[in-house]
C-alpha positions in Angstrom: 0.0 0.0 0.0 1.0 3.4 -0.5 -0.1 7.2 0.9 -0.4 9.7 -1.9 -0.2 13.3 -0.6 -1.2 16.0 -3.4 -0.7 19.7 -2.8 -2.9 20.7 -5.6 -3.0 25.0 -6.5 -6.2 24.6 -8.5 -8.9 24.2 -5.6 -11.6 24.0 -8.5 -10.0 20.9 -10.0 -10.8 18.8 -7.5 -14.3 17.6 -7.9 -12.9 15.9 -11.0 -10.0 14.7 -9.5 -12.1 12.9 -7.0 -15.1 11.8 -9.3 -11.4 10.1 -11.3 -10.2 8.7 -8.0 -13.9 6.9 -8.1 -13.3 5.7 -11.3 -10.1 4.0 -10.6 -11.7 2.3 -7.3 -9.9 5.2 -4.8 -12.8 5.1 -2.4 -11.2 7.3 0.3 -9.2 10.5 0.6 -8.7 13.2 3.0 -8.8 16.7 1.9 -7.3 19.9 4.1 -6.8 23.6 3.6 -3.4 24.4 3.2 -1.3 27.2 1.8 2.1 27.7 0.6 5.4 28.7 2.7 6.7 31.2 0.2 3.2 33.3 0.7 3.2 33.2 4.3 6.4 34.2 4.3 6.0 37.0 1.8 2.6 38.2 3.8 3.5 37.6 7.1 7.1 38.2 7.8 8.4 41.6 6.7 12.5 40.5 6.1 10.9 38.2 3.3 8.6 40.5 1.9 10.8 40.3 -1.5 9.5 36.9 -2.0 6.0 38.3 -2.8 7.5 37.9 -6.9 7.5 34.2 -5.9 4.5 34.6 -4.5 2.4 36.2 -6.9 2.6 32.8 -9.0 1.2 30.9 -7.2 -2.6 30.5 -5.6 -3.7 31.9 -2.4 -4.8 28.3 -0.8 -4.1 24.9 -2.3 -6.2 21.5 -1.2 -3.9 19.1 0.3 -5.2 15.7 -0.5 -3.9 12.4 1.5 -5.6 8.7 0.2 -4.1 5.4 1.1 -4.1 3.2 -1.4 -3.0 0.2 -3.1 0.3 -0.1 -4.9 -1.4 -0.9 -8.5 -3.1 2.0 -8.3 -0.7 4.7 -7.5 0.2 5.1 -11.6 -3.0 5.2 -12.4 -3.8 7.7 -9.6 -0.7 10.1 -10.4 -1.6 10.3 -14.4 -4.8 11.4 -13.4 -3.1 14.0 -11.3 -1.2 14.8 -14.1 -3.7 14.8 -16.4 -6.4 17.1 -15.0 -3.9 19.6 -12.6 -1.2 19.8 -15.5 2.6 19.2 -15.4 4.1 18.9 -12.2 7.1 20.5 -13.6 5.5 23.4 -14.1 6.0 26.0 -11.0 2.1 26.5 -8.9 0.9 23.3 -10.3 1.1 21.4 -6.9 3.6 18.9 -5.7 2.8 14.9 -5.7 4.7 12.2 -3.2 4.0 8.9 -2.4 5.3 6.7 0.2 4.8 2.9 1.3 2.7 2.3 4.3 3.6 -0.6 6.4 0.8 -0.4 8.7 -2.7 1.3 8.8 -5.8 1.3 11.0 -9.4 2.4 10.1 -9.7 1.3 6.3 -12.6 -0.7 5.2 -11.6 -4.1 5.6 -11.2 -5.6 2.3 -9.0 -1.9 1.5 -6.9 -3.3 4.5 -6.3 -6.8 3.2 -4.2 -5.4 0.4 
């Protein structure tokens, strides 16, 4: 099993993104406000107000989304990713990492079993 986590800039994309995750049998995903280090920075702390250049490219809020899932699923859940949010590359797209999960607690059972 693996945990996606998604920093996604494009709040509005992620109806789709989660009607996809349906559609390749991701039945369960967390979703939280978050927001960018560079803009706090920029808005917050006056000695690094110069990075409000780096700021202005990027969105306000992101969506952080975190789904455990299992490991023949992860391609097809990143080209999704990658399909609706755009190139990752690409500065204020979002960032996507995935790590293996050894243990977890709370999943459906058959989700569990994998």
């Amino acid at each position: 099993m693996q945990l996606l986590i998604a920093v996604i800039n494009q709040e509005e994309r992620m109806e789709e993104i989660l009607s996809g995750f349906l559609e390749i049998g991701i039945t369960g995903a967390t979703l939280i406000n978050s927001e960018g280090m560079g803009r706090l920075l920029a808005a917050e702390v006056p000695i690094f107000a110069g990075l409000e250049a780096l700021a202005g490219r990027t969105r306000p809020r992101n969506q952080t989304l975190f789904s455990v899932m299992a490991d023949d699923k992860v391609d097809r859940a990143v080209a999704l990713l990658q399909e609706v949010c755009g190139d990752f590359s690409r500065p204020a797209t979002g960032i996507v990492v995935t790590l293996p999960v050894n243990r977890v607690l709370g999943l459906k059972p058959e989700m569990a079993e994998e």
